[in-house]
N, C-alpha and C positions, 0 to 999 in steps of 0.2 A: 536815549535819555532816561535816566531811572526818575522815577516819581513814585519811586516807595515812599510811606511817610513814617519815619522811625521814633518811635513812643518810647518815653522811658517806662521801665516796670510801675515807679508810682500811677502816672496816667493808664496803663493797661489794668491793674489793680481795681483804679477809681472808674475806670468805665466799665468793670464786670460790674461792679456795683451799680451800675445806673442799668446795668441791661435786668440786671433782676426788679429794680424799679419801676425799667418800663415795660416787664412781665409784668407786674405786678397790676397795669392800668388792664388788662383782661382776666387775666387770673388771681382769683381770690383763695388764700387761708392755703398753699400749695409750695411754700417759702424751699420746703426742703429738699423738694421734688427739681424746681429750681435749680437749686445748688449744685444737686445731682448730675442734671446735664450740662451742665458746665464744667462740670469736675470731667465729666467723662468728653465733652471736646477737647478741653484742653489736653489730655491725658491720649486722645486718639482711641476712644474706646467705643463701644457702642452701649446702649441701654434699653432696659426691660422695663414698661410703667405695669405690673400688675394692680386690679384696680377695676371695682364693678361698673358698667356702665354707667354713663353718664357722672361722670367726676372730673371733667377737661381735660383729660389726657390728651386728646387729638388738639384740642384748641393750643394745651401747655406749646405743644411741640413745634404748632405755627407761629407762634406769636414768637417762642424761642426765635425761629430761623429765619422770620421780620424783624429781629433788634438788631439782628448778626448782618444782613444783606444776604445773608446765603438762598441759595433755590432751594427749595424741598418741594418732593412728592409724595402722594400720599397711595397706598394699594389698599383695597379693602379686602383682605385675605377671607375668602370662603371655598366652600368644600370642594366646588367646580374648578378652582384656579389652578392654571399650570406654569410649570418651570420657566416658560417661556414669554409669561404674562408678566414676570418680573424680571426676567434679564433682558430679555428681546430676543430676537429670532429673524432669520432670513423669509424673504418675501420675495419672490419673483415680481423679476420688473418684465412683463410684455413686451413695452415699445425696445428696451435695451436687451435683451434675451437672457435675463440673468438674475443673477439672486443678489439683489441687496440685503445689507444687517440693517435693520428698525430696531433702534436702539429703548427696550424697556424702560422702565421707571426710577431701575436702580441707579440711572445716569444722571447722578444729581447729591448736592452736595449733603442734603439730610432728608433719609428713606423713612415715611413715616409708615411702618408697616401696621397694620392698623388689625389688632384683632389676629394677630400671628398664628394663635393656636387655634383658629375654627378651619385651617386646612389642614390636609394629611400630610405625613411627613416628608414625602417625596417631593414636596412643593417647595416647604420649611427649609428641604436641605438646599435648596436654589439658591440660599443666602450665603451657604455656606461659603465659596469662594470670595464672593462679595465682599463680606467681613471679615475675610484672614489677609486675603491677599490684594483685597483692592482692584479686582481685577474678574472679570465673566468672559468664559469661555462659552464659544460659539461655533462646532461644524469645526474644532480644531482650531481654531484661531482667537488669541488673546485680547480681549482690547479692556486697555486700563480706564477704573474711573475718576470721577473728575476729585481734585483735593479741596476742602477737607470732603472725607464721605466719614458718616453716621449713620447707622440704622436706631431707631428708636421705633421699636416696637411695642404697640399695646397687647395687655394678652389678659383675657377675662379668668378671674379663679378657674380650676381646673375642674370642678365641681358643679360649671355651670352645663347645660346643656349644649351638647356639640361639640366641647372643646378636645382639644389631644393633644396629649403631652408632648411637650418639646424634648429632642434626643437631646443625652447630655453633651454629645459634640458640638451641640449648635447651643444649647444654654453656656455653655462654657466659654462661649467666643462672646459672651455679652459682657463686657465690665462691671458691669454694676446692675440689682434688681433693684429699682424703685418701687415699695408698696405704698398705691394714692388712697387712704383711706376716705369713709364721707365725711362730709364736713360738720364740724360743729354746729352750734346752733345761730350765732353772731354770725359767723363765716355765711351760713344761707342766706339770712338775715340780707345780708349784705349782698349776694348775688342776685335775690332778689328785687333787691330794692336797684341795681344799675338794668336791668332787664326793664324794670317796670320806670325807669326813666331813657329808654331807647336804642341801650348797647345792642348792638348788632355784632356776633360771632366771628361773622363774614368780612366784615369791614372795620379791619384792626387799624388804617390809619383814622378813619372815623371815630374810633377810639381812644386818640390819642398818643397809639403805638408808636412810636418812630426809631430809628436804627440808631444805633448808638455804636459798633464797629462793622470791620469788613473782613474777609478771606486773609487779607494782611495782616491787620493786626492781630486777629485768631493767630498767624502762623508766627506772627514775632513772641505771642503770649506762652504758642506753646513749646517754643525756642527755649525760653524762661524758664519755662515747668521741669525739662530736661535737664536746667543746668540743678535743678534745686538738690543738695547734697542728701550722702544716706550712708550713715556710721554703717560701721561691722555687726555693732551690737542691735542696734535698730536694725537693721535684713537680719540678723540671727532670731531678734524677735518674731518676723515676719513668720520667718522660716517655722517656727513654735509653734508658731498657731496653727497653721498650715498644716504642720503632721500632726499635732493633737484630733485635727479632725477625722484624719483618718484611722485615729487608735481608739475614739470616742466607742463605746460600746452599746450607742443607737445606734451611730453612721454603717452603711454600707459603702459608701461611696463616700470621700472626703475630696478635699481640695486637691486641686493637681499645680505641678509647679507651674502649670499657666494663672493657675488663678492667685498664685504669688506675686508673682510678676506684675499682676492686677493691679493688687494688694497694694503694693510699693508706685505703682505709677498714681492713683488713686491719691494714694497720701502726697505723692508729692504735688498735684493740683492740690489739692486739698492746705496745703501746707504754702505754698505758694499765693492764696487766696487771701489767707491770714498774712501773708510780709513776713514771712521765714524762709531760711537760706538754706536749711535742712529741716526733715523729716526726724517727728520726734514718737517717742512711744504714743504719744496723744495723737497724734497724725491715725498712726497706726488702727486705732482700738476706735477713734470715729469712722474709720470707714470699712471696717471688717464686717459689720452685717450687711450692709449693702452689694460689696463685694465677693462674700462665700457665702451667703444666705441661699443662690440660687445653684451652686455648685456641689449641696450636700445633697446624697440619697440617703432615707433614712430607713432601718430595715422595717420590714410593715411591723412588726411589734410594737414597735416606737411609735409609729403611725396610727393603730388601732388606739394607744393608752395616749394621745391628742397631743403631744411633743412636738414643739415646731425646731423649724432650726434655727432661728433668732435663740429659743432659749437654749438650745446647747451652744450654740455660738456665744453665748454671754456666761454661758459656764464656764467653758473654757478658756474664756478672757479671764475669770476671775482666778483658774489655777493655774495659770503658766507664769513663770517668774517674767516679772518688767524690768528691762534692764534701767539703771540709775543712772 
């Protein structure tokens, strides 16, 4: 007997709005960040929250996959962690004479890798399969994870002590960087003042948290997202941008046609969120810094004279022709 419950797009629409809502009852001043991950579930992507300690990064991500019903685990990535701390690994069983697979932490619907870059890269790359393919290898044998899976990984500026750079094979499988800047002055204001009336971190139905969709409706939402259309001219757009970054004469490294690919799934959550059927130049150009901000190398020249990529990324928006 099926007991799926089928929503139309207005009801899916009006209930992301409520999940940001009831984000909103733990998380203060952070709307856009929000946004982010929800563009990147529905889109199937994963996400980077750069962002100095203590800014909720780790709370955003709970409280996220409390609106949703989803499981999420959390790994605290440090310098000691191995490959096998996050996929799992075989464990001899005594009484059975044999090796069972203990399935790691990656076995779960949103991976809140915490702190991604305070491990070395060998650890880092343990993601790698997880978020292309869905799937961790183990002793030669596949076992797929569970759907939906996200990784949303926190990762302290590069600047800080301890950190290490992420390969760009493995920043490039993130869909989107989120930068959590600190907050205002109202915004603390404000955090302090629910702290010093008894919010507890820990205890998000305490809170007033409560779920507002499920695995289903996420899968019918992002059924939706897919169907949302995308002119010649808009992906030629895309396409624009795309190689502008790699002709840019700070960049060493520009966008790759995965991060096109992004580019256009991105917009179309994006575009879909708003109650549009296609994907328009504005789609586009809201979400290209979030989207190629973390996919540019820039040569150390560029780097030495303080050049971020946000602002050549907003250069190059402003000279590439917009289709009409």
């Amino acid at each position: 007997m099926d007991t799926t419950v089928h929503r139309t797009e207005t009801e899916l629409r009006a209930a992301f709005v409520r999940v940001r809502d009831e984000v909103g009852k733990a998380v203060v001043g952070q709307d856009a960040a929000v946004t982010g991950l929800m563009i990147a579930l529905l889109a199937g992507g994963h996400v980077l929250l750069e962002g100095v300690p203590g800014v909720a990064k780790t709370l955003l991500v709970r409280t996220l996959s409390h609106t949703l019903k989803l499981d999420t685990k959390r790994v605290q990535f440090t310098p000691d962690l191995m490959p096998g701390d996050v996929t799992g690994s075989l464990v001899y069983d005594a009484k059975q004479s044999e090796f069972e697979f203990r399935a790691g932490p990656v076995f779960t619907n949103i991976l809140l890798a915490d702190e991604i870059n305070r491990t070395p890269p060998k650890t880092q790359s343990a993601l790698l399969e997880a978020m292309e393919e869905r799937q961790v290898s183990v002793d030669g044998e596949s076992r797929k994870l569970p759907v939906p899976f996200m990784v949303a990984a926190t990762m302290n500026p590069i600047e800080y002590e301890g950190t290490y750079t992420l390969p760009e094979a493995q920043l490039d499988r993130f869909m989107l960087k989120l930068v959590l800047d600190l907050p205002g002055r109202e915004v603390e204001v404000e955090v302090m003042r629910r702290h010093a009336a008894g919010f507890n971190a820990r205890d998000l139905a305490g809170a007033g948290v409560t779920a507002v969709l499920d695995a289903e409706a996420l899968a019918q939402a992002q059924a939706s997202v897919a169907a949302v259309g995308a002119s010649a001219d808009v992906i030629g757009y895309a396409v624009d941008l795309s190689r502008a970054t790699r002709q840019s004469p700070s960049v060493k490294l520009g966008v790759s046609p995965r991060g096109t690919t992004a580019l256009l799934s991105a917009a179309k959550a994006w575009a879909w969120l708003g109650g549009s059927s296609a994907i328009t130049p504005d789609h586009i150009q809201a979400m290209a810094l979030p989207v190629m901000r973390h996919r540019l190398q820039l040569k150390p020249e560029a780097e030495l004279e303080g050049i971020s990529a946000d602002a050549i990324l907003r250069s190059i928006m402003q000279q590439v022709q917009v289709p009409l």
